[in-house]
C-alpha positions in Angstrom: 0.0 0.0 0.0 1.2 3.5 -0.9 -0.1 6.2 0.8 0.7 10.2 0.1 0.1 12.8 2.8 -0.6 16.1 2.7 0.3 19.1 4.8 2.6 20.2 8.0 5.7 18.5 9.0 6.8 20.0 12.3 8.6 19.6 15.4 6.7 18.7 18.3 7.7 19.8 22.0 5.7 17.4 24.1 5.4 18.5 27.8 3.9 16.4 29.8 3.1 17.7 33.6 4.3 17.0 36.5 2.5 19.0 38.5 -0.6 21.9 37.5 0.4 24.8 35.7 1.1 28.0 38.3 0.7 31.4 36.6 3.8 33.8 37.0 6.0 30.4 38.6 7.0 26.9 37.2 5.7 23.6 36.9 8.3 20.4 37.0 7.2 18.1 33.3 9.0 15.7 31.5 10.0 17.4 27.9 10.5 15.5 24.4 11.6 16.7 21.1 10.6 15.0 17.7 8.7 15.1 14.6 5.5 15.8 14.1 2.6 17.2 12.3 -0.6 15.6 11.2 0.2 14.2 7.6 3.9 13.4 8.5 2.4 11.7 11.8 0.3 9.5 9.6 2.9 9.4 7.1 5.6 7.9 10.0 2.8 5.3 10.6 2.0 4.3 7.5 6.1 3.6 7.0 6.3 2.0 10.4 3.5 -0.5 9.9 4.6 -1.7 6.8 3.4 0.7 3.7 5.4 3.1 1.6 5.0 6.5 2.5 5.2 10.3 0.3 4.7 13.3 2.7 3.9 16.4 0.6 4.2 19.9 2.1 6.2 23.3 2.0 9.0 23.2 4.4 11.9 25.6 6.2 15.9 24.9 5.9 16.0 25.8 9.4 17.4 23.7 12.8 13.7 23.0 13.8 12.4 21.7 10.1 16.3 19.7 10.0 15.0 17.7 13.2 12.0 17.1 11.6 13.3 15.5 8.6 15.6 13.7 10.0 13.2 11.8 11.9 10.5 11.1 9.4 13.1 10.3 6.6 14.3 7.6 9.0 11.3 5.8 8.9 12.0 5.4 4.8 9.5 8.1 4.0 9.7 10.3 1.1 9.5 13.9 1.7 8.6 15.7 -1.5 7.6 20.0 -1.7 8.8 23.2 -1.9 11.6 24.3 0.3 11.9 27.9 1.4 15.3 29.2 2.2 15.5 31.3 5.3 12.2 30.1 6.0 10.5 29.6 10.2 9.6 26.0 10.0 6.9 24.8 12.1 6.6 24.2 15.9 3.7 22.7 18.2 3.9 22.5 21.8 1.6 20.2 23.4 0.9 20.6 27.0 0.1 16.4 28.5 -2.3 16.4 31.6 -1.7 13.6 34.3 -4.6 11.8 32.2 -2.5 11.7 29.0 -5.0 14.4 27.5 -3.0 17.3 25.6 -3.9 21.3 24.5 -2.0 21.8 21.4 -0.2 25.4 21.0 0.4 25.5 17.2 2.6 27.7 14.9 2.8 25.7 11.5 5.6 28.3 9.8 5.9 28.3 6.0 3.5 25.0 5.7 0.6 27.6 5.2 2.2 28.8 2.2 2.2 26.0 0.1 0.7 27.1 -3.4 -1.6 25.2 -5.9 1.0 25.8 -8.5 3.7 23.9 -6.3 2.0 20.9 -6.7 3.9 18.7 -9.1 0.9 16.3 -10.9 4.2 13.4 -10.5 3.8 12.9 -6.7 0.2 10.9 -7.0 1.3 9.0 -9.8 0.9 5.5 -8.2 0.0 5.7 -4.7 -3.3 4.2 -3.2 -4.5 6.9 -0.6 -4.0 10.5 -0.9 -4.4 11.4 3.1 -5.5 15.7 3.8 -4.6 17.0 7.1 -7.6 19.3 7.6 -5.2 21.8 8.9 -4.1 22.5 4.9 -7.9 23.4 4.8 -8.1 25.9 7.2 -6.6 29.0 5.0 -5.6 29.9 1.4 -3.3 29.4 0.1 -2.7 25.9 1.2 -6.7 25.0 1.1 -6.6 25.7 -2.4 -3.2 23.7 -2.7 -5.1 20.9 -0.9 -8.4 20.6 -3.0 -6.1 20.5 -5.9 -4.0 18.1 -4.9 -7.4 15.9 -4.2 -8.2 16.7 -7.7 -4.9 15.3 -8.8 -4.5 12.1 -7.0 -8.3 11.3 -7.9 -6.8 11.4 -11.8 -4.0 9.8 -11.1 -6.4 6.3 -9.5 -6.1 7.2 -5.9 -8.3 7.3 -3.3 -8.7 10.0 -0.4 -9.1 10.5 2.9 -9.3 13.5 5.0 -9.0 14.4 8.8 -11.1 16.8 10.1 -8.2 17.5 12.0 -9.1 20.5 15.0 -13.3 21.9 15.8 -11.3 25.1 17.3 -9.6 25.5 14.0 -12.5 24.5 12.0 -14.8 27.2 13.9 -12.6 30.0 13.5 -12.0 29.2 9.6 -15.6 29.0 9.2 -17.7 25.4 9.5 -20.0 25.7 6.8 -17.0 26.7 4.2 -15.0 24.2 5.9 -17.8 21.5 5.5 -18.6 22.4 1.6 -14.5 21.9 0.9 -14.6 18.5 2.7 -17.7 18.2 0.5 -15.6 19.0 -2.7 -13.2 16.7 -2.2 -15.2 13.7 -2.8 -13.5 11.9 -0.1 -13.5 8.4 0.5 -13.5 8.1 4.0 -13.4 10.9 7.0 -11.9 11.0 10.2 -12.7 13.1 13.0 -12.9 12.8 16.6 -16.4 13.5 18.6 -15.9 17.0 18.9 -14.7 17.6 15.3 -17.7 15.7 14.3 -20.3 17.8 16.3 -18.6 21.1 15.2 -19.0 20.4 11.2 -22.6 19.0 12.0 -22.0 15.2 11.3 -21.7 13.0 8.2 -21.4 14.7 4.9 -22.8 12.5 2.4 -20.8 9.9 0.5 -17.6 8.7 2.6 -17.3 6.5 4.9 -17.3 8.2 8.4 -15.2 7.1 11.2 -15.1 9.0 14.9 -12.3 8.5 16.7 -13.5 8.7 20.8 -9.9 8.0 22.2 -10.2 5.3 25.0 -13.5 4.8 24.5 -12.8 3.4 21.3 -13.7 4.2 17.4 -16.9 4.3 15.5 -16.3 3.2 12.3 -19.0 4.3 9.9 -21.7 3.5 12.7 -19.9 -0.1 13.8 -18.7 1.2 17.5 -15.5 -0.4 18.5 -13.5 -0.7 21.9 -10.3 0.5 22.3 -7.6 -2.0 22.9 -6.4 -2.0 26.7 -3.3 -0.7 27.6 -1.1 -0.1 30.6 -1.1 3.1 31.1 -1.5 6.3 28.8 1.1 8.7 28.6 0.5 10.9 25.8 -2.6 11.0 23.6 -0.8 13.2 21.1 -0.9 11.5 17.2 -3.1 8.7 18.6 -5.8 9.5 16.0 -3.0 10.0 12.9 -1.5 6.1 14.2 -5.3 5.4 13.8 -5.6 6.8 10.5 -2.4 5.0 8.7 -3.9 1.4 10.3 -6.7 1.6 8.9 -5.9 2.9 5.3 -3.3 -0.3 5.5 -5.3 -2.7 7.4 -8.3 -1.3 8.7 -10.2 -1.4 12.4 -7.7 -3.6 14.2 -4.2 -2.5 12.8 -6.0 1.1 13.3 -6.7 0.5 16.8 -3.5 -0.8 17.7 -1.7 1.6 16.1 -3.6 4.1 18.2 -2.7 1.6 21.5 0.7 1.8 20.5 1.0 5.5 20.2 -0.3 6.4 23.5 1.8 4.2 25.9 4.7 6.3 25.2 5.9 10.1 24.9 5.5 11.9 21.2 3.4 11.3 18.3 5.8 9.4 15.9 6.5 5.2 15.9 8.4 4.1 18.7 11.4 2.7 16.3 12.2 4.0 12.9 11.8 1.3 10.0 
């Protein structure tokens, strides 16, 4: 299975408390660097369980991007897109309760840039999913970059998929824009967690629709599933882009895994390149 992704490749600073925040003092956490963003998280996955794996997005040349890159191409994916010398590359902190719950404080650099006209027609050619990071949806130019890449792969024989991605995002971009673009890209299947899929108003019509509800599980297009036990859960963040890449290679049970897998431990990226 091939899959291509589309949107931010980041680096994510993971913080997960020790202790509540205290306005104006500190608050003791265990800290992680890594790789991150939504389509490279999926992207890692897809790699790391198996598939072969194209991330497409504009990046930086900078320190934080170089990280970044480092990491992902390790896990034998290819990163294809626009580079932008000088460029601020992205950075998300996530802030980890004691529950394993995170807030995500976002600043996606050049990836918002990324132009329809930058898409090379060549990067589709051959790959089985095309998977949209909703975040490419939320502002021009990259939504138009996104729903033209859709058109692209859907030429080329693939098939797509799209992650609804952030409700806070989606509300301040504007739902019922945001919900006629996932409408134009004639998606094959949608992800989205329960709060993303009460903030766009439920189904559209057409793919299949699957709701990701974290330990309670995964609804997938109506047939509710439990989450796999685990230990303990440590960090929730990429738990629903692990569950995306199973189940565009294998479907409920390599998804929920996947998503099992990602939580027990710190970062949103496989444990072990390869």
């Amino acid at each position: 299975m091939f899959v291509c992704t589309l949107g931010d490749l980041v680096l994510d600073v993971v913080v997960r408390l020790r202790q509540p925040l205290a306005r104006g003092g500190d608050a003791a956490s265990h800290i992680t660097l890594g790789g991150g963003g939504q389509a490279a998280n999926v992207a890692a996955w897809v790699a790391a369980l198996g598939g072969r794996a194209r991330f497409v997005g504009k990046r930086a040349d900078d320190a934080a991007t170089a990280l970044a890159e480092q990491q992902l191409a390790g896990y034998g994916v290819e990163l294809v897109g626009p580079v932008v010398p000088g460029g601020r590359g992205g950075v998300v902190v996530s802030l980890v309760d004691e529950t394993g719950e995170r807030t995500m404080c976002p600043d996606r650099g050049v990836a918002v840039e990324l132009e329809a006209a930058e898409i090379d027609p060549g990067w589709f050619r051959g790959c089985d999913w095309l998977h949209v990071s909703g975040y490419a949806l939320f502002v021009d130019p990259t939504r138009q970059a996104a729903l033209h890449a859709a058109a692209l792969a859907r030429a080329a024989g693939a098939r797509v998929s799209v992650d609804l991605a952030s409700w806070s995002a989606m509300r301040e971009a504007g739902v019922d824009r945001f919900r006629a673009d996932i409408e134009s890209l004639l998606p094959d299947v949608v992800f989205a967690s329960d709060e993303e899929d009460r903030a766009v108003g439920g189904p559209v019509p057409g793919p299949r629709w699957i709701v990701k509800r974290g330990a309670a599980g995964c609804s997938f297009d109506g047939d509710e599933r439990s989450a796999p036990i685990v230990t303990e859960v440590v960090d929730s963040t990429g738990a629903g882009d692990a569950l995306a890449a199973g189940w565009l290679l294998g479907g409920p049970d390599l998804g929920l895994e996947a998503a099992a897998r990602c939580v027990q431990r710190m970062g949103s990226m496989p444990p072990v390149a390869g």
